[in-house]
C-alpha positions in Angstrom: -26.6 -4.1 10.1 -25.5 -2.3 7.2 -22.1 -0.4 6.2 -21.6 2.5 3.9 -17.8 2.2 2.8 -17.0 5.1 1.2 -14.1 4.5 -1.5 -13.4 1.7 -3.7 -9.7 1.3 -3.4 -8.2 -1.6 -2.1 -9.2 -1.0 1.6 -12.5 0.1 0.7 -13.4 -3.6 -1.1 -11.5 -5.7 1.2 -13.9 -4.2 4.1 -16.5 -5.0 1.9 -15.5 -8.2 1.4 -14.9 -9.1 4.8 -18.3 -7.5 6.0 -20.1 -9.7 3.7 -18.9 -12.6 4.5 -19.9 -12.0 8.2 -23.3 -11.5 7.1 -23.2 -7.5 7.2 -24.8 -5.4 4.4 -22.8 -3.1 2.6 -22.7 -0.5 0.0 -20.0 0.3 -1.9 -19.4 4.4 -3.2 -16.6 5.5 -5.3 -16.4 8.8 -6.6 -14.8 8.1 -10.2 -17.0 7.0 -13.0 -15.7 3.4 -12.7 -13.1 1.1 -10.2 -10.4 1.2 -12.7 -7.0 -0.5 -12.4 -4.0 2.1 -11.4 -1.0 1.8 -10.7 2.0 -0.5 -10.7 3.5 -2.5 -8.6 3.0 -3.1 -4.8 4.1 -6.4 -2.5 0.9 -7.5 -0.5 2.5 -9.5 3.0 1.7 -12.8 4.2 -0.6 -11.6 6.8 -2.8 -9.5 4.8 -2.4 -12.4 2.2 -4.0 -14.8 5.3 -7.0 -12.7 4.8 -7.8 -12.7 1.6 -7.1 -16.4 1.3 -9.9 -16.7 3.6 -12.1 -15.2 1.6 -11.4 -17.3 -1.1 -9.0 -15.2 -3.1 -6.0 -17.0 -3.6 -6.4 -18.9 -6.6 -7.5 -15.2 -8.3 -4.0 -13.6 -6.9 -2.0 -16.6 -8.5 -3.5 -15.9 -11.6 -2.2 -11.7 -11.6 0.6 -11.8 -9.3 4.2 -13.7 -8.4 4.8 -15.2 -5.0 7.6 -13.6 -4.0 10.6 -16.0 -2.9 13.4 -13.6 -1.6 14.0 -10.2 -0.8 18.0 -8.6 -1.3 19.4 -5.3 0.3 22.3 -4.0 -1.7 24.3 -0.8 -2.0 23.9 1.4 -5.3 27.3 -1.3 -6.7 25.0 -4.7 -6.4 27.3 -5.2 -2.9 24.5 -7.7 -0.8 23.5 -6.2 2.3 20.8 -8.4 3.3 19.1 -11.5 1.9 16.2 -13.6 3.4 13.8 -16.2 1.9 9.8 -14.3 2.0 6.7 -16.0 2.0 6.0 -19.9 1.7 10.0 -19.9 1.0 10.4 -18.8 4.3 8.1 -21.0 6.4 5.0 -19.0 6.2 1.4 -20.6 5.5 0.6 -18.6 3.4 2.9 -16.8 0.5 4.0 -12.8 -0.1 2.9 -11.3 -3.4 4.2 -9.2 -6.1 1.2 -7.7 -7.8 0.6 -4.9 -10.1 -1.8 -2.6 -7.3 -4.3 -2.2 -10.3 -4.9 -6.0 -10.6 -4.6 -6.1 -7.1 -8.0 -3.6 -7.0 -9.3 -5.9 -9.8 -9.4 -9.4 -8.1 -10.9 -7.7 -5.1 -13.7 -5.4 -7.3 -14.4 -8.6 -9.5 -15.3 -10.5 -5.7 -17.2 -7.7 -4.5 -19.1 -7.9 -7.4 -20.2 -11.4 -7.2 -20.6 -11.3 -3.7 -22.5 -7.8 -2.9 -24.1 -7.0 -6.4 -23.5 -4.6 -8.9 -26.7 -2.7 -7.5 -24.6 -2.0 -4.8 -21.8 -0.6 -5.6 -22.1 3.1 -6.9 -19.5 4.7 -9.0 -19.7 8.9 -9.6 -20.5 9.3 -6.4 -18.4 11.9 -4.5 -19.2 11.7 -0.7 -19.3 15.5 0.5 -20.6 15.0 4.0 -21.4 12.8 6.9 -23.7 13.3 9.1 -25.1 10.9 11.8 -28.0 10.6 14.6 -28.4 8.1 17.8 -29.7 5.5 15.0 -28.1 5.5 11.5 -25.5 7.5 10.1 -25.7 9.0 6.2 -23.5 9.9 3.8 -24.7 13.3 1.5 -23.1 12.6 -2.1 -23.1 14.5 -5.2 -23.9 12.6 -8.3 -22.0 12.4 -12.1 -20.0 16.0 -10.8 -23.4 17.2 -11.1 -23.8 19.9 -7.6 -27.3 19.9 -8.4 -27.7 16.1 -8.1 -27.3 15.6 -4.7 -28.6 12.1 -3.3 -28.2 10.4 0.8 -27.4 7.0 1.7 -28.5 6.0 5.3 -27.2 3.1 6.9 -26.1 2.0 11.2 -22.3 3.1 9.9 -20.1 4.9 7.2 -16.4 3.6 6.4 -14.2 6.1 5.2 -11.8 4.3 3.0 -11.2 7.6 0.5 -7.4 7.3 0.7 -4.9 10.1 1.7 -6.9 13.2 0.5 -10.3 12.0 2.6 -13.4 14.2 2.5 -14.7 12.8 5.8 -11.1 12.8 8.0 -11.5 16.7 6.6 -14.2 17.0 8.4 -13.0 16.4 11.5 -9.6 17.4 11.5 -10.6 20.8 9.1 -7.4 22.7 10.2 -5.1 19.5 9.1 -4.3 20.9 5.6 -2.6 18.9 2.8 -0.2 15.6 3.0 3.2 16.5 4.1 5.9 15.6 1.2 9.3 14.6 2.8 11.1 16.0 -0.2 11.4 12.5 -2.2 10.0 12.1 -5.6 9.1 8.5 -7.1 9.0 7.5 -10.2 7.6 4.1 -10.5 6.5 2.1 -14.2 6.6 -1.6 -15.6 7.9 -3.3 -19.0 8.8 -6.8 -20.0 12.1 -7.9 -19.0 14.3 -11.0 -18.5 13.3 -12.2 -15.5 16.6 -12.6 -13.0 17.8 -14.7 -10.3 15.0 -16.9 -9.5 12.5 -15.3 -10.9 10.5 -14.0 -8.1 13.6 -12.0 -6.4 13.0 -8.8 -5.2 15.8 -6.7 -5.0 16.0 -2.9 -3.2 19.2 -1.5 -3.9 20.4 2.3 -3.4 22.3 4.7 -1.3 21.9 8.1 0.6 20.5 9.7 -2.3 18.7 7.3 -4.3 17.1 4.0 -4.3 16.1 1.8 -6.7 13.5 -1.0 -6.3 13.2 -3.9 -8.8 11.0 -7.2 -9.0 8.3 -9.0 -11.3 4.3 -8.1 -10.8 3.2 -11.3 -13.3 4.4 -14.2 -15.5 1.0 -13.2 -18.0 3.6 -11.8 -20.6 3.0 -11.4 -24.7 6.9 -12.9 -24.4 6.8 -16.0 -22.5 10.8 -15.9 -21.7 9.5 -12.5 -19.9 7.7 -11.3 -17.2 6.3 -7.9 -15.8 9.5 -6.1 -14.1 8.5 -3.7 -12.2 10.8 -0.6 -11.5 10.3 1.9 -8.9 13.0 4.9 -8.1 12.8 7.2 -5.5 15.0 10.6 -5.3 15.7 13.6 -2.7 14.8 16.8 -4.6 13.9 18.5 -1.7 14.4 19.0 2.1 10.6 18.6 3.1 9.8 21.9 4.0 7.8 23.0 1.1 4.9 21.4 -0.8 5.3 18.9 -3.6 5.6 20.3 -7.2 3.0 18.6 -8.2 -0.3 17.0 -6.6 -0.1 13.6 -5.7 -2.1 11.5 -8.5 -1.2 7.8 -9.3 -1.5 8.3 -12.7 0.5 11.1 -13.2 3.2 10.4 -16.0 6.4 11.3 -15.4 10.3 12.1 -17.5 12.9 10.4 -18.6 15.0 13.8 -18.4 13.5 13.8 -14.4 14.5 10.0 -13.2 17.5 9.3 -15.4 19.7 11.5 -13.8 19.1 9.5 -10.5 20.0 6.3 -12.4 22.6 6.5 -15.2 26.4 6.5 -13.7 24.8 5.8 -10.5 23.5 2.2 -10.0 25.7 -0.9 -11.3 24.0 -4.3 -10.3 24.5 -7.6 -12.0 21.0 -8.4 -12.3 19.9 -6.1 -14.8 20.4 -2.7 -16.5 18.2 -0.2 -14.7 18.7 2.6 -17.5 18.3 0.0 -20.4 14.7 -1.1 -18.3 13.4 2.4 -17.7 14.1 3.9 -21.2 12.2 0.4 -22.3 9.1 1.5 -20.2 6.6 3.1 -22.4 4.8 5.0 -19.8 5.5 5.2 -16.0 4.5 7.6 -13.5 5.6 10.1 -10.8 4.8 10.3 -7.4 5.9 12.5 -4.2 6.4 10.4 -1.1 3.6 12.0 1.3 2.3 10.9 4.0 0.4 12.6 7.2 0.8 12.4 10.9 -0.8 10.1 12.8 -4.3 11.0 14.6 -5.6 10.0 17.9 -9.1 9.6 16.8 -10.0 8.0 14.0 -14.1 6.9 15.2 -16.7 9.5 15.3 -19.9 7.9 16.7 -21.1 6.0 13.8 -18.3 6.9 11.6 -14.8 5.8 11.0 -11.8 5.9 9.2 -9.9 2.9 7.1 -6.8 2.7 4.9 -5.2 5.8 3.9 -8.1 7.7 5.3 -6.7 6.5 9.0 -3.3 5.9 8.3 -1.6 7.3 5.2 2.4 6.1 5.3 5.1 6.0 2.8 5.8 3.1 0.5 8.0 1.4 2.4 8.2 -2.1 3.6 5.1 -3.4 1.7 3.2 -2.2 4.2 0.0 0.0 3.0 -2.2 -1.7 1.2 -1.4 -4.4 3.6 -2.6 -2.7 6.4 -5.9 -1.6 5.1 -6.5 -5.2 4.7 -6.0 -5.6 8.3 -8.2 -2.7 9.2 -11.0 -4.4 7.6 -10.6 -7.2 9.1 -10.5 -6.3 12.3 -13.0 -3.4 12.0 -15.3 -6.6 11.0 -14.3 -8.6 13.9 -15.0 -5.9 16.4 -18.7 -5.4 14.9 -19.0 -8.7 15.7 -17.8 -9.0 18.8 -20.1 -5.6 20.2 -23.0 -4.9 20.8 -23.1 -1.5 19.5 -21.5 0.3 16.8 -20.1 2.7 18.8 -18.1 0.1 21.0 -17.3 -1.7 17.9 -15.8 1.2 16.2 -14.1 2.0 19.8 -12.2 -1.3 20.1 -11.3 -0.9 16.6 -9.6 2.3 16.6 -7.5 1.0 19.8 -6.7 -2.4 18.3 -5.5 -0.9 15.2 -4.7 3.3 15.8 -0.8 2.3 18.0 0.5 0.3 15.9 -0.9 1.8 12.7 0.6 5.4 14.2 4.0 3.6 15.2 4.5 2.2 11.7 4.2 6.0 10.1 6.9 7.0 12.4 9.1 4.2 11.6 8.2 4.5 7.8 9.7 7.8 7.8 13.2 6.9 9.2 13.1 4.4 6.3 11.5 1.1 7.6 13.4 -1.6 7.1 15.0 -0.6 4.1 17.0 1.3 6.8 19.5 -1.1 6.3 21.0 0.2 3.2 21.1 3.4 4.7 23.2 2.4 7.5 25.9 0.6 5.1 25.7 3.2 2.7 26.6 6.0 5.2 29.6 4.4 6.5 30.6 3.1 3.4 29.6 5.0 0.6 32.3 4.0 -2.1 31.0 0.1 -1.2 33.0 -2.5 1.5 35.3 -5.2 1.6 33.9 -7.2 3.8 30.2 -6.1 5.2 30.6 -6.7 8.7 33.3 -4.3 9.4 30.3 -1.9 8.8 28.0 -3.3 10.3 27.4 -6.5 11.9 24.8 -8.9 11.3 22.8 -8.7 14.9 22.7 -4.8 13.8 21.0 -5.4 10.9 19.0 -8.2 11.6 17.6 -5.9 14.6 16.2 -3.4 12.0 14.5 -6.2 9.2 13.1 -8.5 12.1 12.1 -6.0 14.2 10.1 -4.0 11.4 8.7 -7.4 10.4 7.7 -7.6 14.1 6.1 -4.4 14.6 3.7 -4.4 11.1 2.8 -7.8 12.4 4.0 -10.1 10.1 6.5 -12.3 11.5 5.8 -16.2 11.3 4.4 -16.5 14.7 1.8 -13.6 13.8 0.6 -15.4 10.7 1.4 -18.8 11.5 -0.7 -19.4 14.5 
């Protein structure tokens, strides 16, 4: 059997990845002129974690990234909402990570290399069309931007793992149109910083109108007392009903005149100076919180979709790129477990499709970072004493029962 994954983002490799190691040949496509690192930083969960550990990944992750030990809720004041151990601190197998997205891409892109073969992985090639018969499927690209250069793939399936703007989800949903922005702009970047609290704390702080995300992405400093902070700050500047001012691009830069406002006079935490660490940050970058609704059909035959293709969501509760790893891991179990592609690709879609669809929905009423939102609503000048807000069975309802529904509670991983 052999797979045509289109896109080599993070879901993209890890289905190549976990294709290979079943035995499945695969070709890699991605449309820019090389897999290059973007980003900043993202938390990968312990069950997607699980997976690549299997396939022999962990040791590359501890080199780029921090094992996260704790995550904090607090109001925009530093007031402690919610605290809970995460990862091997917290009686998983297997721990969470704090990783810079781009290095994330790297340790899997350095594997796919050794494993598939640089002959198999094809960069400037923009995938413009699918098509497919009762035996193999092919995907039309065109070559170096060049429209003359036009060259086919065949192979028994194509993966479409080419994110939230996919070519081959247009396809078949043509009348979808663009990414719907909810009216939030982030502005996300990374700088050397004290490290605080433990070290690999991860704190979310913020209140109806602003939040404010802060932990370290790696230890691999040119300051040894430092480490990688990364910053991320997201900001109503609209109500959702127009489209984002500007295009959604990772590597967009963004303005110190656009976040600051959002910031300054607004957060006041004890574990560091937000202002002090974004006006330290060289470069960062802008990005509107988009996201699509959820589809009923992601399989097409021979063709599917992966990732942000199937399932784009907003950045909340570590959940994306931890979900694409699932998809291709259970996209390769199911080609296993068939006979056919088309069952395979069947029994993926409704394994993966519910709960993929339900996690959009919650990630739009705020995930579990709903918390804050909660306390700060009732309590916007800050509290006395939290549970005459809100009581702890409230809010433990919202955290556990997010952790339950994107699969990653302790039972999930652990058994």
């Amino acid at each position: 059997m052999k797979a045509l994954i289109i896109g080599g983002g993070i879901g993209g490799l890890a289905a190549a990845l976990c294709l290979h190691d079943k035995g499945i040949e695969v070709e890699v496509f991605e449309r820019s002129r090389e897999v290059r690192e973007l980003g900043v930083g993202i938390n990968t969960l312990p069950h997607a974690i699980k997976e690549l550990a299997d396939l022999g990944l962990l040791d590359a992750l501890d080199a780029v990234g921090v094992r996260t030990f704790e995550l904090i809720y607090t109001n925009r004041f530093g007031q402690q909402i919610w605290r809970e151990p995460r990862g091997l601190d917290a009686g998983y197998e297997v721990p969470q990570f704090s990783i810079h997205r781009g290095r994330l891409q790297g340790v899997l892109y350095q594997a796919v290399r050794e494993r598939i073969g640089d002959a198999n992985i094809h960069v400037a090639h923009e995938c413009v069309d699918v098509s497919q018969n009762e035996t193999q499927a092919t995907a039309h690209f065109v070559v170096g931007g060049d429209a003359q250069r036009m060259v086919d793939r065949q192979g028994d399936l194509v993966i479409a793992a080419d994110g939230i703007h996919s070519v081959i989800r247009a396809k078949f949903y043509p009348e979808e149109g663009p990414p719907t922005w909810n009216g939030i702009m982030l502005w996300r970047g990374a700088t050397e910083w004290a490290p605080f609290l433990t070290g690999r704390s991860m704190v979310i702080a913020g209140g109806m109108d602003a939040k404010l995300v802060l932990y370290p992405i790696s230890n691999d400093t040119k300051d040894p007392a430092k480490v990688l902070m990364n910053w991320a700050v997201g900001a109503k500047l609209g109500d959702g009903s127009s489209p984002p001012p500007r295009r959604e691009d990772w590597s967009r830069e963004g303005a110190l005149d656009e976040v600051l406002p959002f910031v300054e006079n607004v957060f006041s935490l004890d574990v560091l100076d937000p202002t002090a660490l974004i006006r330290a940050t060289e470069e960062f970058y802008e990005y509107p919180m988009c996201d699509r609704d959820p589809i009923p059909k992601w399989s097409f035959g021979r063709i599917t979709l992966l990732g942000d293709s199937a399932h784009p969501m907003y950045p909340v509760g570590s959940n994306g790129a931890s979900q694409a790893v699932l998809d291709a891991r259970c996209l390769t179990d199911m080609l296993c477990d068939h006979d056919s592609v088309d069952a395979a690709l069947q029994a993926y879609e409704a394994e993966r499709q519910p709960v993929t669809a339900e996690i959009v929905h919650t990630n739009r009423k705020g995930g579990p970072e709903r918390v804050i939102d909660v306390v700060s609503a009732r309590a916007p000048d800050g509290f006395d004493n939290l549970e005459d807000v809100a009581s702890p069975d409230e809010l433990k309802a919202i955290v556990a029962g997010y952790s339950q529904l994107a699969g990653f509670t302790q039972d999930d991983v652990n058994r």
